[in-house]
C-alpha positions in Angstrom: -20.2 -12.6 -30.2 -17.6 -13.9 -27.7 -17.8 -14.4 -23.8 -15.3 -11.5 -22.9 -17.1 -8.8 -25.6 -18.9 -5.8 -24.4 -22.8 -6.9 -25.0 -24.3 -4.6 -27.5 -26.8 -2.3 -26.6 -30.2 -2.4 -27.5 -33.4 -0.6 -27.3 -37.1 -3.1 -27.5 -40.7 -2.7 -26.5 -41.5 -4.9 -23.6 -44.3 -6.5 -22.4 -45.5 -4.0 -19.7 -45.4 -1.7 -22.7 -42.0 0.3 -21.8 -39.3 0.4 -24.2 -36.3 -1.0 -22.2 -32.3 -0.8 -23.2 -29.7 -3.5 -22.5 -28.1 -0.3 -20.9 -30.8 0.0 -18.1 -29.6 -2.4 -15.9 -26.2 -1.2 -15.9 -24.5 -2.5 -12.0 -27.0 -5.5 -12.5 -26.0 -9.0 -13.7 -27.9 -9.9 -16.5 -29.3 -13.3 -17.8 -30.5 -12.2 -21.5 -32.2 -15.2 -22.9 -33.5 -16.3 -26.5 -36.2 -18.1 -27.2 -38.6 -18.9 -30.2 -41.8 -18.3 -29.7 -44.6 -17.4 -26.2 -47.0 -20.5 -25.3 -44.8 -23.3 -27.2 -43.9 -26.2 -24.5 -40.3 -26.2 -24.2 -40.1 -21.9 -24.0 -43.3 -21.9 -21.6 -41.1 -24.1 -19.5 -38.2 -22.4 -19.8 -39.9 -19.5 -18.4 -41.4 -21.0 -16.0 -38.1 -22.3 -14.9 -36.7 -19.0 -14.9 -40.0 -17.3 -12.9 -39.7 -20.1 -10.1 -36.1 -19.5 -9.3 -36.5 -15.8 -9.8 -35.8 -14.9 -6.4 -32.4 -16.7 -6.2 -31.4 -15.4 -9.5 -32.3 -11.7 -7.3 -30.2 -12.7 -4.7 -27.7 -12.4 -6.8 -28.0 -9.2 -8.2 -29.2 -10.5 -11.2 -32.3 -9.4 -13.2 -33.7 -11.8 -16.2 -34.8 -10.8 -19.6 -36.4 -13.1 -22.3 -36.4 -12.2 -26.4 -38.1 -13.5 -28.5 -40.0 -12.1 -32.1 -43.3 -12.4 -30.6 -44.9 -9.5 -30.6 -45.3 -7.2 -27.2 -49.5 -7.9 -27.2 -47.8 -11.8 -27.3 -45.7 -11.4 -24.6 -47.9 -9.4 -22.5 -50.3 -12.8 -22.2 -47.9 -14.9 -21.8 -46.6 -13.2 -18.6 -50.0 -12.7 -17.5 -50.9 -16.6 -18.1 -47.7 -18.1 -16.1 -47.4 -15.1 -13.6 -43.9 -14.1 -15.5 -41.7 -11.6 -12.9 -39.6 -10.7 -15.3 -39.6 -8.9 -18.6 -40.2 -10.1 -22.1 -38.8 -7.4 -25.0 -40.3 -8.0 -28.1 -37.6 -8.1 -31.2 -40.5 -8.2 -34.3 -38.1 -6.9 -36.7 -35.0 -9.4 -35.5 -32.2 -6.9 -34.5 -30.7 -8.2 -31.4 -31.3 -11.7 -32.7 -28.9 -10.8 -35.2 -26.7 -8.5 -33.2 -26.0 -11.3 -30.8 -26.2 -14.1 -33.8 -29.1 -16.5 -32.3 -31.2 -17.0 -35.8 -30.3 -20.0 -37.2 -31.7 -22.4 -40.1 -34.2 -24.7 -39.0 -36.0 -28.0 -40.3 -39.5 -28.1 -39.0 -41.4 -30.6 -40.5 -39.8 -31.2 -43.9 -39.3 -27.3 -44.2 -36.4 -24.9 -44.0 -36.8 -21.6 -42.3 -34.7 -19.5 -40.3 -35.9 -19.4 -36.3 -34.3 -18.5 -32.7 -31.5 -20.5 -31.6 -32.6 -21.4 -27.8 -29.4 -19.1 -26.4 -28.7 -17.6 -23.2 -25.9 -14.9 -22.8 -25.0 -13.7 -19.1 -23.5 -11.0 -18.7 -21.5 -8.7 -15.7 -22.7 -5.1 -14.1 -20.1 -3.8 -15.7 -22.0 -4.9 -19.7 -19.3 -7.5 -20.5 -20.0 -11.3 -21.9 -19.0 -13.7 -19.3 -20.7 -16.5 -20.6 -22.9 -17.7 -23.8 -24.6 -20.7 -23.8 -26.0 -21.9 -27.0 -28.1 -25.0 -28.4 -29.9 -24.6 -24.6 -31.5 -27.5 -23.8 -34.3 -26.4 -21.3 -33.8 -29.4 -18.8 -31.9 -27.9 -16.0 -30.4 -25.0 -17.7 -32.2 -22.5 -15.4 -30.0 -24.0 -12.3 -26.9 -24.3 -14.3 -27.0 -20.7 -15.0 -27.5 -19.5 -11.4 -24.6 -22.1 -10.6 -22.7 -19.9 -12.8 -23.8 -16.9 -11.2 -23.3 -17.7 -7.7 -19.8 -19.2 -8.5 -18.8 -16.1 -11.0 -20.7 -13.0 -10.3 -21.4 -10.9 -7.3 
C-alpha cells in the first residue's frame, strides 16, 4: 500500500452493530486508523484524541474510523466508556490489517508475536491514498493529521 493507491474496500461489523464498507463514505475524507487493542493506554488516548477534535475533523468533511481485532462486543464498551463519536469496525479475523499491511512482529515482554502496527491512512472522497502514516506515535498525531487535512483536502 502506497499514498496515491485506490484504498481497498472492505466490509466489518462495527460497534453500533452495522456492518459498514470502506465504500460508504464515498464523497467523505476519511481518516482510517489502526490500533491494537480497546482500553490499553496509548489507544484509549488515541481515541480520545481523535473524539475531542472530532468536530474539526467534521468541518472538514472528514469522518473517522478506528480498526482494531477487538471484537464488536469490545468496541461497543469502549465507545460507550470514553463517549467515542465515531465508529470502531471490528477486524477479528485480520483482513484489512493485512490488506492495508499494518501487522507486524512484535516483542512484548521477552516474546515474539505478530500485533497491529499503530497506522493511520487518510484517504480523499474520491477512495484514493493521500497519505499513510506508520509507527504513529500517539503524542500529537491527532492534530498533525487534521493539519494535513485542512492543508490537503476539501
Amino acid at each position: 500500500m502506497n499514498e496515491g493507491d485506490i484504498a481497498p474496500d472492505f466490509t466489518l461489523l462495527s460497534s453500533n452493530g452495522t456492518e459498514v464498507s470502506l465504500s460508504d463514505f464515498r464523497g467523505k475524507n476519511v481518516v482510517l486508523y489502526f490500533y491494537p487493542k480497546d482500553n490499553t493506554p496509548g489507544c484509549t488516548t488515541e481515541a480520545c484524541d481523535f473524539r475531542d477534535a472530532y468536530d474539526k475533523f467534521s468541518s472538514l468533511n472528514a469522518v473517522i474510523i478506528g480498526v482494531s481485532r477487538d471484537s464488536e462486543a469490545s468496541h461497543r464498551k469502549f465507545v460507550d466508556k470514553y463517549d467515542l463519536p465515531f465508529l470502531l469496525l471490528s477486524d477479528t479475523k485480520e483482513t484489512v490489517c493485512k490488506q492495508y499491511d499494518v501487522l507486524k512482529e512484535k516483542k512484548m515482554f521477552g516474546k515474539t508475536g505478530v500485533g497491529i502496527e499503530r497506522s493511520t491512512f487518510i484517504i480523499d472522497k474520491d477512495g484514493k491514498v493521500v497519505k499513510i502514516y506508520r509507527k504513529v506515535k500517539v503524542k500529537d498525531h491527532v492534530e498533525e493529521a487534521l493539519s494535513f487535512i485542512k492543508e490537503n483536502l476539501r
